[in-house]
N, C-alpha and C positions, 0 to 999 in steps of 0.2 A: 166714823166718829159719831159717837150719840148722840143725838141733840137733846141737852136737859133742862130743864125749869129749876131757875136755882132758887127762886121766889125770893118773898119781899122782905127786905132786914127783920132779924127775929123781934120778938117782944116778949117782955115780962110778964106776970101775973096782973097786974096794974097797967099792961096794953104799954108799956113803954120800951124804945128800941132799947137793947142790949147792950152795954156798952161794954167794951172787950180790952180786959188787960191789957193781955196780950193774944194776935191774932190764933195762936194755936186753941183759944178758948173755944175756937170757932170752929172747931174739927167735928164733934159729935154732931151740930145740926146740920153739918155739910152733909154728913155722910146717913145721917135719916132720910134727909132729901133726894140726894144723889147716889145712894149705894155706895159699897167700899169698892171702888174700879174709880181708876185714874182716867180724869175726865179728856184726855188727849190718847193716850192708847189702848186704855181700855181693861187694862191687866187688874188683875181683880187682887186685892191687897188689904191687910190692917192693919200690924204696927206699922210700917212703914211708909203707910199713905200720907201725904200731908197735906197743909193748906196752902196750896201754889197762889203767889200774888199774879195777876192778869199785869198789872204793870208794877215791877221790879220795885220793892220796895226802898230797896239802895237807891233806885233814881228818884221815885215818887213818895217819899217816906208821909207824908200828910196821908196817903191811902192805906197807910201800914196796918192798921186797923178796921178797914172800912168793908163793909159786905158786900159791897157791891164792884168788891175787886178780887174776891176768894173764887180760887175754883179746889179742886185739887186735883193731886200728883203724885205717880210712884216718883222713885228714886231717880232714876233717863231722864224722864220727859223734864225733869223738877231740874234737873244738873243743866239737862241740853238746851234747854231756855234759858237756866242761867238769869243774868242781869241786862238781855239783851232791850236796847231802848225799843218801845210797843206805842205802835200807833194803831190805834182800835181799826182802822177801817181798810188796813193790809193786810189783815188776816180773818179766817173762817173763826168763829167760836162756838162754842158748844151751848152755851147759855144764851147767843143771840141768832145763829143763822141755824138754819135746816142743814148740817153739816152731813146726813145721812144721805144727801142728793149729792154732796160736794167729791166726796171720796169715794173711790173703790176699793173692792178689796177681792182679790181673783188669787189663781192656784198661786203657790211657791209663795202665800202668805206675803206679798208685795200689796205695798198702799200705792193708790195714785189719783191723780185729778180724776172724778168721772167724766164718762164722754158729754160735748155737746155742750158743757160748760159755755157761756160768754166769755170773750177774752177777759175781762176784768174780772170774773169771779174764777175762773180758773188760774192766774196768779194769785190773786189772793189764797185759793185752797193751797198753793204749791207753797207761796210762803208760808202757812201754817205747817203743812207737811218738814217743811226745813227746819221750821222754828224748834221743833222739837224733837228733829230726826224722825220719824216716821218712816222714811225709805233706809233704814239704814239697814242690811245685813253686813253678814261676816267681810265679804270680798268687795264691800261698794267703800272706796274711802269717803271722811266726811267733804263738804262741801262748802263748808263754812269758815270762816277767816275768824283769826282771834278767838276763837274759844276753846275751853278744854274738851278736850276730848275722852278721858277718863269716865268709865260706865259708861261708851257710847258706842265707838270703835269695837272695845275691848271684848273678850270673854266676857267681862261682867253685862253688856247691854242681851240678853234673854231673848228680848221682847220679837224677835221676828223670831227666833223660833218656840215661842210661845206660841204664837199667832198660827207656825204651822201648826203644832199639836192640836192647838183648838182644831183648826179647820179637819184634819184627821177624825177628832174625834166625832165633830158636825156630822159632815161625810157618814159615818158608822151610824150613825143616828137617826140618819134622814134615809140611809138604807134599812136599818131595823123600824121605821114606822112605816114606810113601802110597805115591806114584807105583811107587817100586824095587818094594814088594811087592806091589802089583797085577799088573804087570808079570811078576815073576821069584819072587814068593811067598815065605814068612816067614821061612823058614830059611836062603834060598839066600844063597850066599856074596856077591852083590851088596848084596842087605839089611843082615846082617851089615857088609858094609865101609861100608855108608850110617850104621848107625848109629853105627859107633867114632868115622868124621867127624866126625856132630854132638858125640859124648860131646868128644872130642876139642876142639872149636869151642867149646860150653859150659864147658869149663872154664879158656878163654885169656879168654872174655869176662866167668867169672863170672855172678851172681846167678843162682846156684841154685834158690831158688822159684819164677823168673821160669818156668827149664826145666822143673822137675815139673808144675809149672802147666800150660802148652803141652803136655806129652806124659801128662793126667791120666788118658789112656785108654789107655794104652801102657806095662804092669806093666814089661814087659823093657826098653823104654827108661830110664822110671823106675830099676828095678834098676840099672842100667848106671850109673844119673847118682849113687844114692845108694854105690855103688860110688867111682866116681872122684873124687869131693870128700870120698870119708871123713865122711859122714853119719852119725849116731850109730845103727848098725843097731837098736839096741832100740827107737829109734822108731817102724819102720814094720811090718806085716804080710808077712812074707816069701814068702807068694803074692800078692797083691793088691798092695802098696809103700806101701798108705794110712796114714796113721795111726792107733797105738796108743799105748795108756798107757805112758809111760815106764818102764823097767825099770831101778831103781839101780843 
């Protein structure tokens, strides 16, 4: 999951915060900030992205409008969180922890805790993983009590095999820049143009983890990808690209 800077409530020409009709007002600077990729799976999206409340406006309607409870959501992740009551400090978030140390993401396009986690933060990533279905494929039923399950279960939920095709096309990717720099070597301008391609390529298809993943031996691609999707720099090691302790 990406970890992103959702930054500080907007403001007006006159330096004064924004005040918002209504929350969908708030979709265009979300997504200047954030990219058009739904901040819990990653799927890259535009009419259908929306302004997910962090805590359920149905329960918390005083935050119905407030910035610093917007993230966004395709269609799944927006359904399968639902109205579910949120207590900020039982789950991983994208705007406040290093979530890209929190989850893995390996073959057959499957999410899971990373290894090594603490017990406490490895529940917590799992209940974020639930929160929004994340482990859900075709043959896994869901796991959750009282909610719908419509877009989740069904044909309609993509998202894991979205997640394969990304990784597919990763894979092909990080095999054709192999090749270029065998060939023509690390610097050269063919390299170079190999890899804009794929940064390029990854960021029409989305799922980010899927790419650092596939290219975990590969700092400068890495750089490149945490670059282009607006990844929360303080997360990672600026030589290496790995992760590090979040910086507030």
């Amino acid at each position: 999951m990406r970890p992103v800077e959702r930054g500080p409530h907007p403001v007006n020409s006159r330096g004064e915060k924004v005040v918002y009709r209504h929350y969908s007002e708030a979709r265009g600077e979300l997504i200047k900030r954030l990219g058009e990729y739904c901040s819990f799976c990653e799927m890259q999206l535009d009419a259908s992205l929306a302004v997910e409340h962090v805590q359920p406006k149905s329960k918390v309607p005083e935050l119905e409008k407030s910035w610093g409870n917007f993230l966004l959501a395709c269609p799944n992740c927006n359904s399968t969180k639902g109205d579910t009551d949120i207590l900020l400090s039982d789950y991983v978030w994208p705007h406040i922890d290093n979530t890209a140390a929190c989850l893995k993401y390996g073959p057959g396009a499957l999410v899971r805790p990373a290894d090594l986690l603490d017990s406490n933060l490895k529940l917590r990533t799992e209940n974020t993983i639930d929160l929004v279905g994340l482990d859900r494929y075709p043959s896994r039923p869901t796991k959750r009590k009282n909610v719908k399950t419509e877009g989740r279960d069904s044909a309609n939920d993509r998202r894991w095999m979205n997640r394969q095709e990304a990784w597919d096309i990763a894979k092909n990717a990080r095999d054709d820049l192999i090749e270029t720099i065998r060939d023509d070597g690390e610097d050269s301008r063919y390299a170079i143009m190999a890899r804009e391609r794929l940064v390029s390529e990854a960021r029409g298809h989305g799922y980010w983890s899927i790419w650092m993943t596939v290219f975990a031996d590969d700092p400068k691609t890495r750089q490149s990808l945490i670059e282009a999707f607006n990844a929360a720099r303080s997360c990672f090691d600026p030589a290496t690209t790995q992760p590090q302790s979040r910086v507030s």
